[in-house]
N, C-alpha and C positions, 0 to 999 in steps of 0.2 A: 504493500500500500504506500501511497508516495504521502509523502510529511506535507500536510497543508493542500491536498487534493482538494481540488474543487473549490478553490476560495479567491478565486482571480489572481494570486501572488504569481509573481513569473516562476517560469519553469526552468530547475536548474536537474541536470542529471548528476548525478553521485557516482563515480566507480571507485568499488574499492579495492586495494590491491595487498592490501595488507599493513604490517607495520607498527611501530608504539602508538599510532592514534588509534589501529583496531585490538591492541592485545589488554591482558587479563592478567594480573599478575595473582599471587597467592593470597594477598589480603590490600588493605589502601593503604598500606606503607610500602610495599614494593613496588621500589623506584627504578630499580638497577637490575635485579636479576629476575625479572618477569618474561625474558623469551625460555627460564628452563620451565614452564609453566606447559609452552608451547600451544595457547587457548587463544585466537584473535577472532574475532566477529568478519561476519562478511558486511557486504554495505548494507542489507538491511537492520543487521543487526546496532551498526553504528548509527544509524538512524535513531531506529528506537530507543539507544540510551540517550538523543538529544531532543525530548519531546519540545522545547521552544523553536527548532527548526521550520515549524510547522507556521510559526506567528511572521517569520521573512521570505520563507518561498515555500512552491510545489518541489518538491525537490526527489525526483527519480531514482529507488535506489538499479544501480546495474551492478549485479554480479558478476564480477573477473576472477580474484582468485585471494588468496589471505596468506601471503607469506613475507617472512622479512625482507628487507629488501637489498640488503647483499644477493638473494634468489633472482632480480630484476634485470633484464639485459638487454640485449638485441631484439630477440623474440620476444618479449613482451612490450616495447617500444612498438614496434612493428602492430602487434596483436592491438594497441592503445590505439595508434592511427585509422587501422581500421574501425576499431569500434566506436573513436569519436564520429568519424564518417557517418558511420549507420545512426546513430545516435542524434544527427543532424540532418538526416536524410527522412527520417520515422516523426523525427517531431518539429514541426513546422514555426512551433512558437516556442524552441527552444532557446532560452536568454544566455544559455552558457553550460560549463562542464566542470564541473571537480573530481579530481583526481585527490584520493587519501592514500600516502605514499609513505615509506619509513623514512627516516632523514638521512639514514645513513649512504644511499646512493641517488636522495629526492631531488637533489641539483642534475646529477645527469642526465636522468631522465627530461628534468624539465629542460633541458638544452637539449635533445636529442627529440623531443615534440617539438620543441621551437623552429625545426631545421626543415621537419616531415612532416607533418598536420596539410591535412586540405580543404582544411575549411575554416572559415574567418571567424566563428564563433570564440569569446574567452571560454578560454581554456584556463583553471586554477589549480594547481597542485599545492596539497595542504599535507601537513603531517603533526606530528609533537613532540617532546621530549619525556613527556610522563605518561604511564599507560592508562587507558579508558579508566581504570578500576582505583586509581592511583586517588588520595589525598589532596584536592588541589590539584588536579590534573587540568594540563592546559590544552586536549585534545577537543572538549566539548566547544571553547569559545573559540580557539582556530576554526571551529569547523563551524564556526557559525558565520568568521568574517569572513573564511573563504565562500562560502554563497552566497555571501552581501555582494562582495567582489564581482564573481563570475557572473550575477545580475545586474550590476551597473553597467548602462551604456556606455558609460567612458571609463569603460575596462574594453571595449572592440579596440579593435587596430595596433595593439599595446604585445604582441606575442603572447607567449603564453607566459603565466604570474606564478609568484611564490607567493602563499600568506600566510605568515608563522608571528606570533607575537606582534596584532597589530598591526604589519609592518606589509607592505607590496612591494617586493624586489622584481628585478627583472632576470626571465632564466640565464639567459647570458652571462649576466655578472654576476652572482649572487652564490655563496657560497657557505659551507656550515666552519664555523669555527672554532666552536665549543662539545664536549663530548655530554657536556649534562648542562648546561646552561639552557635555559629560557630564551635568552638572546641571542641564540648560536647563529644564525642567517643575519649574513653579511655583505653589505654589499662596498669591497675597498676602495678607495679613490670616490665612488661618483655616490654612496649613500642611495636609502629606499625611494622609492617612485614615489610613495604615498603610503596614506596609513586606513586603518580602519579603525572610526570613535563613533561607539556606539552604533547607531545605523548610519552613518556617515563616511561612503565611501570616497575620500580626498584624493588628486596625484596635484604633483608639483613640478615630476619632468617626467620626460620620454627616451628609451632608450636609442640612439641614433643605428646600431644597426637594426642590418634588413633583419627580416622572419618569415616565417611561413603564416598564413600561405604563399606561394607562387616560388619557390626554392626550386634546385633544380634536382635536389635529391628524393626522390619517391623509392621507399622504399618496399610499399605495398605487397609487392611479389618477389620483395628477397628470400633467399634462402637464408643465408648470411653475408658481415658484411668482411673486407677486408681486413685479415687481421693487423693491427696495430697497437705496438705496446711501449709501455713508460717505461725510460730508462730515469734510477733517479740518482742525480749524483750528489757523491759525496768525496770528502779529501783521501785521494789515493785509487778512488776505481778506476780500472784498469783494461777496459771496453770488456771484460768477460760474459757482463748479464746484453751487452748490444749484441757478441756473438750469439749467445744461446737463443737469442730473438730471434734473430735470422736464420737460425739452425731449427726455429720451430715454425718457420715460412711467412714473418712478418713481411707484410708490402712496405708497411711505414712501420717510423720511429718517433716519438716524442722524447726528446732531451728533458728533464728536469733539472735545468743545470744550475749550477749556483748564479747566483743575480750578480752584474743584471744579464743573462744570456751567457757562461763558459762552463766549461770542464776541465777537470785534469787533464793533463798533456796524453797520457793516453785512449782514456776513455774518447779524445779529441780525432788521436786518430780513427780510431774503428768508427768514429759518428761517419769520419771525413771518407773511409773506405766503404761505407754503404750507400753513402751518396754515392760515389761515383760506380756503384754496382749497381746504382735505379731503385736506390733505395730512398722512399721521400723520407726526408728526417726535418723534422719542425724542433725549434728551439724554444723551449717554456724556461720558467723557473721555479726553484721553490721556495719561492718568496712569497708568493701569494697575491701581489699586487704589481702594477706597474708593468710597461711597455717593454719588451726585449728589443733593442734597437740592431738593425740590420747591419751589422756593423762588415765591417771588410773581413775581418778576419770569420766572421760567416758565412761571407758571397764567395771567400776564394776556395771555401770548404766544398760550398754546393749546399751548405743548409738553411731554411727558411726561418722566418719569426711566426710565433707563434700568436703575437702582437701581447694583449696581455690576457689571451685566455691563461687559466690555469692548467694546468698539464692532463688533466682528466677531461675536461671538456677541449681541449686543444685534440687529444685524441679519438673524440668521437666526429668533431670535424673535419679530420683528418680522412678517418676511414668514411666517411659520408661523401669526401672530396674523390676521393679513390675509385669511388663507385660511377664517378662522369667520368673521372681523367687521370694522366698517371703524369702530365706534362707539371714540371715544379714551379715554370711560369704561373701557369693558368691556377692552381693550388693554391701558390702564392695571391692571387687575386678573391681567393674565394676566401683566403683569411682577414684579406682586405676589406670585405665586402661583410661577412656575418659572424 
């Protein structure tokens, strides 16, 4: 039964996917160890433990699946695009979509629907840090702002949203930075889009790159996608974890290299020897913020900037890039571009 059926409130759909806003822990003070519980609600169930949902929207529960989200990847990105599709295809008056996600991979996600989505409907991915069952849990009110969100008309045109604490980030930027904090979603350099008070859905800026829809990556009828993996550096490695990439049939590489953009002299070479074997290698950091600048000593390498994604979302546009082209040029332009 959909929360607030029948009462003219806009119609948002709910999927749930699992996660600390769907689980259970052993009593309301279990804060920390509630996945060995291993008990999460699917979306109707989350539903129902937020009867005031009913008083801000219709709100659709869609059944996907209830697992942590380490378990979340390609195939379920994929399985997400298409079901928002249908989801906007079946309902004519629908104002938008939330997605209840764990936080521990809820940023990738939302940057990997921001790239493939094909439909212009908001799109909202919410999570928590304390489980359903928890004392002061902040799954119930997230998941209330996020409906308020994905029903505001100046939530379209904006990609797809984070809403954790109040707070609208943008999937692009926006990243967890705390392992039990409230305020873990963060967005470095450029700060949240907008907040949500009370029923009061605010924004203040716009995030400048492009999104889906109209991207040139569909991934609809992949099987999978390219694989591409993080090398992360630290003082003294020695390109061994960049071999074994390649040794397990990486297309691409992501550097994690120390800021702003280098490696150790070795790890430098093998980045510099898989470029030149067609191997695309993008340059992150793990700094966490700020622009990897193109610098000479990475154009005479053969490796690209990753600009300032972080090395996890650097990697998913990566293999998303791979999926049109294999030219480091044209690569290079797509990280320019989103």
């Amino acid at each position: 039964m959909a929360a607030g059926s029948g009462t003219g409130l806009p119609k948002v759909a709910f999927i749930g996917t699992g996660g600390t806003i769907s689980s259970l822990g052993r009593d309301t003070l279990d804060i920390l160890d509630y996945t060995a519980t291993d008990r999460r609600l699917e979306a109707g169930g989350i539903l129902e433990a937020v009867p005031e949902l009913a008083t801000v929207a219709t709100v659709v529960p869609v059944p996907f699946q209830a697992v942590p989200s380490p378990a979340i990847g390609f195939a379920e990105w994929r399985d997400l695009v298409r079901l928002c599709e249908r989801l906007a295809a079946e309902h004519a008056d629908l104002a938008g979509i939330v997605i209840g996600h764990g936080t521990a991979t809820l940023e990738e996600t939302a940057y990997a629907l921001s790239l493939t989505l094909t439909i212009d409907l908001p799109v909202v991915l919410v999570g928590s840090q304390r489980p359903m069952s928890a004392l002061s849990t902040d799954a119930k009110l997230n998941l209330v702002a996020a409906i308020r969100t994905a029903a505001a008309p100046a939530s379209r045109g904006r990609g797809v949203l984070v809403v954790l604490n109040d707070e609208i980030q943008a999937a692009r930027e926006v990243t967890k930075t705390s392992v039990a904090r409230l305020q873990t979603f963060r967005t470095p350099d450029f700060g949240v889009l907008g907040h949500v008070d009370g029923d009061s859905v605010r924004y203040y800026r716009r995030s400048e790159r492009a999104h889906a829809p109209g991207t040139p990556f569909d991934i609809r009828s992949l099987p999978a996608l390219p694989r591409v993996d993080i090398v992360y550096g630290y003082a003294d490695a020695d390109g061994t974890a960049v071999r074994a990439f390649l040794s397990a049939g990486a297309r691409g590489l992501v550097a994690a290299g120390l800021a702003p953009g280098m490696t150790p002299p070795a790890e430098a070479e093998a980045l510099e020897a898989a470029a030149a074997a067609g191997i695309v290698v993008v340059m992150s950091t793990r700094a966490g913020s700020g622009v990897v600048p193109l610098t000479t000593r990475l154009r005479t390498r053969g490796i690209l900037s990753a600009d300032n994604l972080t090395p996890q979302k650097a990697r998913i546009l990566l293999a998303l890039a791979l999926t049109v082209t294999t030219e480091p040029e044209a690569v290079a332009r797509l990280f320019a571009t989103y």
